[in-house]
C-alpha positions in Angstrom: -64.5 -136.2 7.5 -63.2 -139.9 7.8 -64.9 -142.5 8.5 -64.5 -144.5 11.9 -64.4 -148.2 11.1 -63.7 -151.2 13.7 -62.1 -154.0 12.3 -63.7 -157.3 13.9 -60.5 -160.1 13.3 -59.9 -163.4 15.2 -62.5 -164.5 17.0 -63.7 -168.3 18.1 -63.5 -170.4 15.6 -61.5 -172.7 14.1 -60.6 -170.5 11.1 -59.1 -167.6 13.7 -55.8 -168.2 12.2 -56.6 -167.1 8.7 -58.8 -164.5 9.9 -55.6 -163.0 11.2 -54.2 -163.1 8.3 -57.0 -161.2 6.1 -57.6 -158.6 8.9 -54.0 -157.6 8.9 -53.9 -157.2 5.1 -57.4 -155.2 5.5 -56.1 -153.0 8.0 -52.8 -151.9 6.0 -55.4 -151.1 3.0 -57.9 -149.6 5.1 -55.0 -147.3 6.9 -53.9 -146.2 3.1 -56.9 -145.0 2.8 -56.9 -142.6 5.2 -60.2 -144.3 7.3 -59.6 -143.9 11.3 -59.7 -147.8 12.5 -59.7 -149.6 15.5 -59.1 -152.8 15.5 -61.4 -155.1 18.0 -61.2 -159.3 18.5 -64.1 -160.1 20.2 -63.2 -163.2 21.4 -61.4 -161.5 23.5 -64.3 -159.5 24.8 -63.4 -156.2 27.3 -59.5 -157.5 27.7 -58.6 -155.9 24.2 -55.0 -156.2 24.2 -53.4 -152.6 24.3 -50.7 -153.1 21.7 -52.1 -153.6 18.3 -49.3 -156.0 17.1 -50.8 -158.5 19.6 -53.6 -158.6 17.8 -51.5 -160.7 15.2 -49.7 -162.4 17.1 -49.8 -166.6 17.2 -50.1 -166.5 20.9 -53.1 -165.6 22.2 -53.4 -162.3 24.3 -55.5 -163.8 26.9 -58.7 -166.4 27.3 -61.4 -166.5 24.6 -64.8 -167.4 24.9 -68.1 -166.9 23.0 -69.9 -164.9 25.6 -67.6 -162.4 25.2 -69.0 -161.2 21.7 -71.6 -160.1 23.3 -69.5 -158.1 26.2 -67.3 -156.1 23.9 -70.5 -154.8 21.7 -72.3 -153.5 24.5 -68.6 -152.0 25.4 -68.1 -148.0 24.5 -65.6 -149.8 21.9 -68.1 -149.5 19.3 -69.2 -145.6 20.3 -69.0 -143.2 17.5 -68.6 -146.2 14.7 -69.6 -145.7 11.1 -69.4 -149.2 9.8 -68.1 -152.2 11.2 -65.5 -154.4 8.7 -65.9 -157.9 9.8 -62.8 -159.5 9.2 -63.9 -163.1 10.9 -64.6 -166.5 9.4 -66.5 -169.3 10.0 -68.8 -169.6 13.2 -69.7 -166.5 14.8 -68.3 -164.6 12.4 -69.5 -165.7 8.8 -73.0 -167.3 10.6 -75.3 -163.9 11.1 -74.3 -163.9 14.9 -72.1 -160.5 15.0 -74.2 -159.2 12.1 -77.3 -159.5 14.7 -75.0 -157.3 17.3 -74.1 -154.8 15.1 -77.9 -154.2 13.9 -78.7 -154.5 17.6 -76.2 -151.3 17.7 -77.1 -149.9 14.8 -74.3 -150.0 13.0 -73.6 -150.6 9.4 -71.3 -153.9 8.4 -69.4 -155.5 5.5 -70.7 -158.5 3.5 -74.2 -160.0 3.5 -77.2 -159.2 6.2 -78.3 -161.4 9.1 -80.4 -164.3 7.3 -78.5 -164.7 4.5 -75.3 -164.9 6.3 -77.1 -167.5 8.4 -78.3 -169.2 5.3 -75.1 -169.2 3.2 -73.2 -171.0 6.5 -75.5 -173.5 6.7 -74.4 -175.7 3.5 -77.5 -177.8 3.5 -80.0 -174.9 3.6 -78.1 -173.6 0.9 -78.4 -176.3 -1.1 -82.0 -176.2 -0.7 -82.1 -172.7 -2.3 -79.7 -173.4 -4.7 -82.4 -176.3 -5.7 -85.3 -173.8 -6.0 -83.4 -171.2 -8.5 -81.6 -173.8 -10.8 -78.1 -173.2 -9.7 -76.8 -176.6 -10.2 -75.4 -178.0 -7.4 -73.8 -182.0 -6.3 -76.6 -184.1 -4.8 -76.3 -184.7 -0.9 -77.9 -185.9 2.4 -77.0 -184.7 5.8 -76.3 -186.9 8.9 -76.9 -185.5 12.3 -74.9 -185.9 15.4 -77.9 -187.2 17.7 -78.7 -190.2 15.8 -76.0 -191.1 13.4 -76.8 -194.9 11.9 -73.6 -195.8 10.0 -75.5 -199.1 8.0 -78.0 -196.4 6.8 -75.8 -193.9 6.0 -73.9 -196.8 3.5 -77.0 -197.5 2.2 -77.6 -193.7 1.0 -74.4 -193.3 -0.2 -74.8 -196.8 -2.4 -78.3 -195.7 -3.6 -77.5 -192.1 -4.3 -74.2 -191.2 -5.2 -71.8 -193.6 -4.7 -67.6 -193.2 -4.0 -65.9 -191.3 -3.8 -67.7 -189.1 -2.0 -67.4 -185.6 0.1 -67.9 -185.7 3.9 -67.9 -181.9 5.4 -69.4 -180.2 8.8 -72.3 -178.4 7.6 -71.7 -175.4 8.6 -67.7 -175.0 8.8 -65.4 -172.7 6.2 -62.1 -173.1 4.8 -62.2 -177.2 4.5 -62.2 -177.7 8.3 -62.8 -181.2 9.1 -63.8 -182.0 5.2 -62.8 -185.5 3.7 -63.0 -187.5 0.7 -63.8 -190.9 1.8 -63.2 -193.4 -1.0 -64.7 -196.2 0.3 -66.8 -197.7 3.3 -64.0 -198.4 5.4 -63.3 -194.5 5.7 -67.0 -193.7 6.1 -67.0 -193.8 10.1 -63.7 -191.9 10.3 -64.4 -189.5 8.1 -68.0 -189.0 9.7 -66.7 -188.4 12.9 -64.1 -186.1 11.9 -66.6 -183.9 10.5 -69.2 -184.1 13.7 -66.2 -182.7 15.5 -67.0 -179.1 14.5 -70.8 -179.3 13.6 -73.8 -181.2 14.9 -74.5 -182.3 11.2 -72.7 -183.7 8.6 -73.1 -182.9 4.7 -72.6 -185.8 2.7 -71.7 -184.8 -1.2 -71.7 -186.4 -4.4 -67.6 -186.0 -5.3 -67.4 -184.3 -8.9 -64.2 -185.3 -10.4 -62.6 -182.2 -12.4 -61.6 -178.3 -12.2 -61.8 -176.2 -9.4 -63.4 -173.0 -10.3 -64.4 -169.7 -8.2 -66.2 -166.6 -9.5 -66.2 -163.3 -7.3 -69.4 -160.9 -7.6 -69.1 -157.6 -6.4 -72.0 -155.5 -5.9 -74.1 -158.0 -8.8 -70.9 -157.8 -11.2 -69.2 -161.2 -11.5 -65.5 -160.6 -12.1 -63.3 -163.1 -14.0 -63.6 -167.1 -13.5 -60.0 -168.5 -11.7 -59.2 -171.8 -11.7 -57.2 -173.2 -8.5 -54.4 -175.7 -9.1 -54.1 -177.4 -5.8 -51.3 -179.6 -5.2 -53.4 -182.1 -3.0 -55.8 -182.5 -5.8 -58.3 -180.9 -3.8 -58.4 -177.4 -2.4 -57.8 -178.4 1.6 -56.8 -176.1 4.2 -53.1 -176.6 3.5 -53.6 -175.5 -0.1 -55.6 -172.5 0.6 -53.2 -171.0 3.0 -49.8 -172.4 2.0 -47.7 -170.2 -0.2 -46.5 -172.3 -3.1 -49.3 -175.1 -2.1 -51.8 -174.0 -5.1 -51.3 -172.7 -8.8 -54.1 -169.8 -9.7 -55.0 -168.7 -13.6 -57.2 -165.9 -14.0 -58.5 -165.8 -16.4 -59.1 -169.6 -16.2 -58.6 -171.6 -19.7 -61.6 -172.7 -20.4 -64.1 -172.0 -23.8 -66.2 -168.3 -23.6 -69.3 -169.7 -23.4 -68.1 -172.0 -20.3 -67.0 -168.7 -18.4 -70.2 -166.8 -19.1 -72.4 -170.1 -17.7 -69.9 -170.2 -14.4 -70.9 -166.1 -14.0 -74.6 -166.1 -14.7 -74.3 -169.9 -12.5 -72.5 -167.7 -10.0 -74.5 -164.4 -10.0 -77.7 -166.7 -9.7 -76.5 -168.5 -6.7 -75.2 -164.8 -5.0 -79.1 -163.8 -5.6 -80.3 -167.3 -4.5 -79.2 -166.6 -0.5 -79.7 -162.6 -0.9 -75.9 -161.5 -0.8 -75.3 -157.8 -0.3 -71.7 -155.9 -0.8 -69.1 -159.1 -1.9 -69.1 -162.9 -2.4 -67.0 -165.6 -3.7 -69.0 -169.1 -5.5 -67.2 -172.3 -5.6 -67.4 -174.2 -8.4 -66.1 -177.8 -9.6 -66.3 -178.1 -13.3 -65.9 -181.5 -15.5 -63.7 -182.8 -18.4 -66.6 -182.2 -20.3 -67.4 -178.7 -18.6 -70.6 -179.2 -16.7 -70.0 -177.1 -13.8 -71.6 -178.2 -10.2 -72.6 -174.9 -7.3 -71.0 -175.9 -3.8 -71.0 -173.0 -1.9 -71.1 -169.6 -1.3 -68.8 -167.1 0.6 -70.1 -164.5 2.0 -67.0 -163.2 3.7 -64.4 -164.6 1.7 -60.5 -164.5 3.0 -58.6 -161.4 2.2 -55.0 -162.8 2.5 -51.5 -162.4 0.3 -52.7 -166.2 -1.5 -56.7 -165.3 -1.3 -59.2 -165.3 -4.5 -61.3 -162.8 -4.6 -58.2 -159.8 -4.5 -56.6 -161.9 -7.6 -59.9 -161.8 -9.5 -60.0 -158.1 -8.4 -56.7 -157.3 -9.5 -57.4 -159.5 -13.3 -60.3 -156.9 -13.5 -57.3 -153.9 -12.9 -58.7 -153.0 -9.2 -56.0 -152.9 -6.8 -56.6 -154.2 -3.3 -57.0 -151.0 -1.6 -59.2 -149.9 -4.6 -61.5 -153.1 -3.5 -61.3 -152.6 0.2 -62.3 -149.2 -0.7 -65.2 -150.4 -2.9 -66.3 -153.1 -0.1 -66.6 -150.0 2.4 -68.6 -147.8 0.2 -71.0 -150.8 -0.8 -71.2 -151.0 2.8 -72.2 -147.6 3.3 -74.7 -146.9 0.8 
């Protein structure tokens, strides 16, 4: 008998966009497969637009709002479901809120449980953990919202790191409201910009070099790909702009660099407790010393995303990993 998924896609946050984007390409593969899916944006609570194309759509099909997360999953929508295939990003998506409301329901879910979705979101917890199981990582401070002292914050920077440096919400995806700030006279700006969409800041030693990712699937890292970005770094308009970025998988670097970046990356997937899939971001040096700086936990699924070109270097299709994400999943 097939299985009866709901696809969760869109949601709240600032990433809805992409989100979008990866569910549709989910829900073509997940069709192909024969699964029975219905797809569900939760932002949109009980109002579930009736025509599935408006899911996809740029314009929104009617008012979102947090609360209504909670309204759709005590809906029958999720009667008779076999496993849920969350499709959203960032905040209450990627943050262990709609993993907590599927377990509520008892229903099984793609990617990583509760805490460690919780965990991996919160960039300075993770770095914490990274800490504790040697997964090397760029030092850092935070800054919070409620008491942000600029002189202090100078003095940190001067004493720990210096410029450039990397100023990101703490607990944002996909480069939202992340900066390289260069000097002190971009330190307030760039501050403020990232206490738009968090209540703390993380503030980042900036390593010059490569930028390298490393999918693990079920505890088996695939391939190492290097990212190309146009900008120099790998901002928002590079990760979703076709023609923005340049991707080698395989990426060239020496054997023994790409088995460090996988045991680096399979240590850091362990470090926060990932289940099913993830996708570690890596910066690596002219003199290959890589540096941890996050981990994934429901990484993007779109025509330019990462993880379905590792897949694909490693021969599996992206139905054949869609397929594989469910069964993981499932088990």
């Amino acid at each position: 008998m097939s299985k009866n998924i709901v696809l969760l896609m869109g949601g709240t946050s600032p990433e809805r966009a992409v989100s979008k984007n990866s569910s549709k390409s989910i829900l073509t593969a997940l069709r192909n497969l024969g699964y029975n899916v219905r797809v569900i944006d939760p932002g949109y609570g009980l109002n579930q637009p009736n025509i599935e194309d408006d899911f996809f759509s740029e314009k929104d099909y009617s008012d979102l709002s947090n609360e209504n997360y909670v309204k759709v999953f005590n809906s029958e929508y999720f009667d008779n479901i076999d496993l849920v295939f969350i499709g959203l990003h960032g905040r209450w998506g990627e943050d262990g809120t709609v993993q907590s409301l599927c377990e509520l329901k008892g229903i099984r879910y793609t990617g990583s449980g509760v805490l460690t979705s919780a965990l991996a979101m919160d960039k300075y917890m993770t770095k914490i953990m990274f800490q504790h199981f040697n997964v090397i990582t760029p030092k850092w401070f935070i800054v919070k919202k409620s008491n942000v002292d600029i002189e202090k914050t100078k003095e940190k920077i001067n004493k720990f790191f210096g410029y450039p440096c990397v100023i990101k919400p703490n607990d944002q995806g996909s480069t939202v409201g992340l900066s390289i700030c260069r000097g002190e006279i971009e330190l307030d700006v760039a501050i403020k910009s990232a206490l738009e969409y968090s209540e703390v800041a993380l503030i980042e030693e900036y390593i010059p070099g490569r930028e390298m990712t490393v999918a693990v699937l079920d505890q088996q890292p695939l391939a190492v790909l290097e990212i190309k970005p146009k900008h120099g770094i790998y901002d928002y308009e590079c990760k979703y702009t076709t023609g923005m970025s340049e991707y080698i998988v395989p990426a060239d670097i020496p054997a023994e660099t790409a088995e460090y970046l996988k045991r680096q990356a399979l240590l850091a997937y362990n470090s926060v407790g990932c289940k099913n899939y993830a996708r570690i971001d890596f910066r690596l040096t002219n003199s290959n010393k890589s540096f941890c700086l996050e981990v994934n936990t429901l990484p993007g699924m779109t025509s330019l995303s990462l993880v379905p070109k590792m897949a694909q270097a490693a021969g599996i299709s992206f139905e054949e990993l869609i397929n594989k994400i469910v069964n993981y999943s499932l088990k």
